[in-house]
C-alpha positions as CSV (number, residue, x, y, z in Angstrom):
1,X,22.5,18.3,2.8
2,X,22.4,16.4,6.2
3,X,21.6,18.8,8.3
4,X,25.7,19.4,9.8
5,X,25.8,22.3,11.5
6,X,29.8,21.6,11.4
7,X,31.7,20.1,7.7
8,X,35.6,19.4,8.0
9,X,37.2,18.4,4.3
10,X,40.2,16.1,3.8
11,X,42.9,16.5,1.4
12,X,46.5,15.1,0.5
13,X,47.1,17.3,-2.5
14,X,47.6,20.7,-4.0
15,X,44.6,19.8,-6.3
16,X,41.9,17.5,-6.1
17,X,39.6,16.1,-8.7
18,X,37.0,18.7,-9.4
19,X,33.1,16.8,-9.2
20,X,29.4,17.8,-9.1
21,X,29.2,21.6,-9.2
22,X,32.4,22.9,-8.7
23,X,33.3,20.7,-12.1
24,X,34.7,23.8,-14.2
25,X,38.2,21.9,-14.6
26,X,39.3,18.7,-14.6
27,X,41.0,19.2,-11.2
28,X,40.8,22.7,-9.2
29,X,43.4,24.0,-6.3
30,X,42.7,23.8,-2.5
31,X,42.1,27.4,-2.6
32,X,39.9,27.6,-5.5
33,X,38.1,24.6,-4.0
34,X,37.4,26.4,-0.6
35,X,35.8,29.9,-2.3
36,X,33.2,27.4,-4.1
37,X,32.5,25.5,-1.5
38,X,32.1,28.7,0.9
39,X,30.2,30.2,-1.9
40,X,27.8,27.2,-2.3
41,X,27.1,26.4,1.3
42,X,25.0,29.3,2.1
43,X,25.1,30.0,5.9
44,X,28.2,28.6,6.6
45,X,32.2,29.8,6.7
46,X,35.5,28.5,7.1
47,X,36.6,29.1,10.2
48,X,39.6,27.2,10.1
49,X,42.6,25.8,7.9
50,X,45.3,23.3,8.0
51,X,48.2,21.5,5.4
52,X,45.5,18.2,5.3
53,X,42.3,20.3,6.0
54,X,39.7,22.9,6.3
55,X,36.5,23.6,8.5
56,X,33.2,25.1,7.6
57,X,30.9,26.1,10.5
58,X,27.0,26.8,10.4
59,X,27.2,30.5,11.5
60,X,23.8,31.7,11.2
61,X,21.9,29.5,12.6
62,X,18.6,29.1,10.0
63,X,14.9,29.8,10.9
64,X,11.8,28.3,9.2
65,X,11.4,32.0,8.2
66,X,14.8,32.1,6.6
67,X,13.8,28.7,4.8
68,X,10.5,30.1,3.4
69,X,12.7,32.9,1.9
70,X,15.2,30.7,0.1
71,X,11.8,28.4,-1.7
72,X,10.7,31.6,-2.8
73,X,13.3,33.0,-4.1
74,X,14.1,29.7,-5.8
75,X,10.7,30.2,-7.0
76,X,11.3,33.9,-8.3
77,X,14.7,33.2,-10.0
78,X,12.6,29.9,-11.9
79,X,10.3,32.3,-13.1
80,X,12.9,35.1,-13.8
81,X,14.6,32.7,-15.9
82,X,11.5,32.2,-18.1
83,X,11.2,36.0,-18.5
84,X,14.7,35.9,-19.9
85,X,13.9,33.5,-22.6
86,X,11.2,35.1,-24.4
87,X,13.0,38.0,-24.3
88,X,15.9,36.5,-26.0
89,X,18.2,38.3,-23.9
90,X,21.8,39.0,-25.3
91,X,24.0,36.1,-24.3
92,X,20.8,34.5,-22.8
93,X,23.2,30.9,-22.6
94,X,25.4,32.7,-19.7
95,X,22.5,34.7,-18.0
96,X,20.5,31.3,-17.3
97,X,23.3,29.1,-16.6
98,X,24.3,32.0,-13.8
99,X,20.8,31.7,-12.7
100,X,20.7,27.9,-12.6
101,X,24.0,28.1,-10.2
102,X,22.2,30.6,-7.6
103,X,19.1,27.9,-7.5
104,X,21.8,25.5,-7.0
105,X,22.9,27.2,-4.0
106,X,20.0,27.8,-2.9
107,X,18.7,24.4,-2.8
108,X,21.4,23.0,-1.1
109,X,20.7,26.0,2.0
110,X,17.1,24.8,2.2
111,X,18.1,21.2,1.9
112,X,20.5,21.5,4.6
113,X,17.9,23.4,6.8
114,X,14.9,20.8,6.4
115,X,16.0,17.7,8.3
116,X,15.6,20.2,11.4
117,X,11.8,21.1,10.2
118,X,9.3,19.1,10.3
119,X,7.2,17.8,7.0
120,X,11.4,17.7,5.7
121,X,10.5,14.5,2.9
122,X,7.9,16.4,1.5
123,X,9.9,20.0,0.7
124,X,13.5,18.2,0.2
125,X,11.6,16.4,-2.9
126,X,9.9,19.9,-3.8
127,X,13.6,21.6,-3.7
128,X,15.1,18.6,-6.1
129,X,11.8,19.3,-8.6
130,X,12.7,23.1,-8.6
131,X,16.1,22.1,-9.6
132,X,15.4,19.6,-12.3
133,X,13.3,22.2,-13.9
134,X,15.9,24.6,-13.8
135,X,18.6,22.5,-15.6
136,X,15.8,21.5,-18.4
137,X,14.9,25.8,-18.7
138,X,18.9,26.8,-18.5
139,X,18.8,24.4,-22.1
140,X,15.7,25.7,-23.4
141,X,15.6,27.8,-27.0
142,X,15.6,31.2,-27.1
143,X,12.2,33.2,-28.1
144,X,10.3,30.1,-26.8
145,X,6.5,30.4,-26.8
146,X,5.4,33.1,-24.3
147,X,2.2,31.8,-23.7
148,X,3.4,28.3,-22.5
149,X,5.7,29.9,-20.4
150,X,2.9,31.7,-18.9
151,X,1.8,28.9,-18.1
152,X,4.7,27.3,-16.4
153,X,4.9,30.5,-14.3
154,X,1.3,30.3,-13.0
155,X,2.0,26.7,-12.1
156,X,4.7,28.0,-9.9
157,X,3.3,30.9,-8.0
158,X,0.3,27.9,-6.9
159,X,3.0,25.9,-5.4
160,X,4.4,28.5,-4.0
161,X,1.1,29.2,-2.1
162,X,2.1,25.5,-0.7
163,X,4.0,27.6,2.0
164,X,0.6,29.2,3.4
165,X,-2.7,28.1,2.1
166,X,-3.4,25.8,-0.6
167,X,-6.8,25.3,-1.8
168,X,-8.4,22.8,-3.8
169,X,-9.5,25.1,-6.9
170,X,-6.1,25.8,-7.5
171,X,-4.8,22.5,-7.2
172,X,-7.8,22.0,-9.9
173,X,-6.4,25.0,-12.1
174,X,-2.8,23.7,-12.0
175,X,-3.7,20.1,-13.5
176,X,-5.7,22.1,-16.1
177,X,-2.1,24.2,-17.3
178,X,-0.5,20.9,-16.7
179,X,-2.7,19.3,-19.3
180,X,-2.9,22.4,-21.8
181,X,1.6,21.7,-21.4
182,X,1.1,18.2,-22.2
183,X,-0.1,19.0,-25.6
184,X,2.7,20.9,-26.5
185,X,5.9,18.5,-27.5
186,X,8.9,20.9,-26.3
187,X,6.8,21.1,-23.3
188,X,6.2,17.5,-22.3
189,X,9.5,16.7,-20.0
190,X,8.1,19.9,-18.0
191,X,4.6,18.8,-18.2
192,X,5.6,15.7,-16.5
193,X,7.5,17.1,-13.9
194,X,5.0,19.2,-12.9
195,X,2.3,16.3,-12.7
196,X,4.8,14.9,-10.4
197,X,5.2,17.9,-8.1
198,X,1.2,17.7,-8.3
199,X,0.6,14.3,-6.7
200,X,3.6,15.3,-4.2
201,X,0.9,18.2,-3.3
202,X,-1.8,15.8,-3.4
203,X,0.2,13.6,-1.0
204,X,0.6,15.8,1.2
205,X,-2.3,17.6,2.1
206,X,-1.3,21.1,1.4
207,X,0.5,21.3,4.6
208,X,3.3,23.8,5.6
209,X,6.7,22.8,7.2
């Protein structure tokens, strides 16, 4: 999340204690531990092994472009996962919990990406919002209410204009559906974090990275 364009990992045993997101099992194998890492580091790939080690190098190098790609797709796959829970899709549990593990990835790429960008404080807190709300939608009830969903959704596609051009009247409109959400009990942890992610907008004057 640094910013290393260049990650060498340690180890002493056949299996190491498994924490964070690759904490399926209580303890996973070197092997096993190398495919998450590799899958979760988007951009990156071992390029080299050892008995004590391994080494992941940055080979595409990332592009403010590429950046603006990952947020929205983060953005997309938020709102994706809202569509999936008032359908009540079969095994709806597994589909969102896949979901929130792409975000993951994702966030970690952008994260990685912004200490090289400029405006980097502002969109690394924007990134750790969008993954918050995906671990509070992965738990949400099936068949929730469609029309505070809606809701939610709109409030995303106005952040996601943060990338271009954001303009007061819809900074206006997305306190409005963050008021309407505060009403609503089951909807007041996302309420809030979506008054936070306002004032981060406030803060900083609608600028791009």
């Amino acid at each position: 999340k640094k910013g290393f364009s260049q990650i060498k990992v340690r180890f002493d045993k056949k299996e190491v204690q498994a924490k964070g997101r690759i904490a399926k099992r209580k303890t996973v194998g070197i092997d096993e531990l190398m495919k998450e890492i590799s899958a979760l580091l988007v951009g990156m790939e071992i390029v080299s092994v050892s008995a004590s080690s391994f080494v992941l190098k940055e080979i595409a190098k990332p592009s403010i472009e590429e950046f603006k790609t990952a947020f929205r797709r983060i953005v997309y796959l938020l709102k994706e996962m809202m569509s999936k829970i008032v359908k009540s899709e079969k095994e709806l549990g597994k589909s969102l919990y896949s979901i929130d593990s792409e975000i993951n990835k994702l966030a970690v790429y952008c994260i990685r990406v912004l200490p090289k960008e400029k405006n980097s404080g502002y969109y690394y807190q924007l990134v750790n919002y969008f993954e918050q709300l995906a671990d509070i939608l992965k738990d949400m009830p099936a068949k929730s209410e469609a029309n505070n969903l809606a809701v939610i959704i709109r409030c995303l596609e106005i952040i996601n204009l943060s990338l271009e051009n954001l303009e007061e009247k819809n900074l206006i409109e997305y306190y409005k559906n963050c008021e309407e959400l505060s009403k609503i009990p089951a909807m007041k942890m996302i309420s809030e974090l979506l008054r936070e992610i306002g004032q981060l907008l406030i803060e900083n004057n609608f600028r791009e990275p």
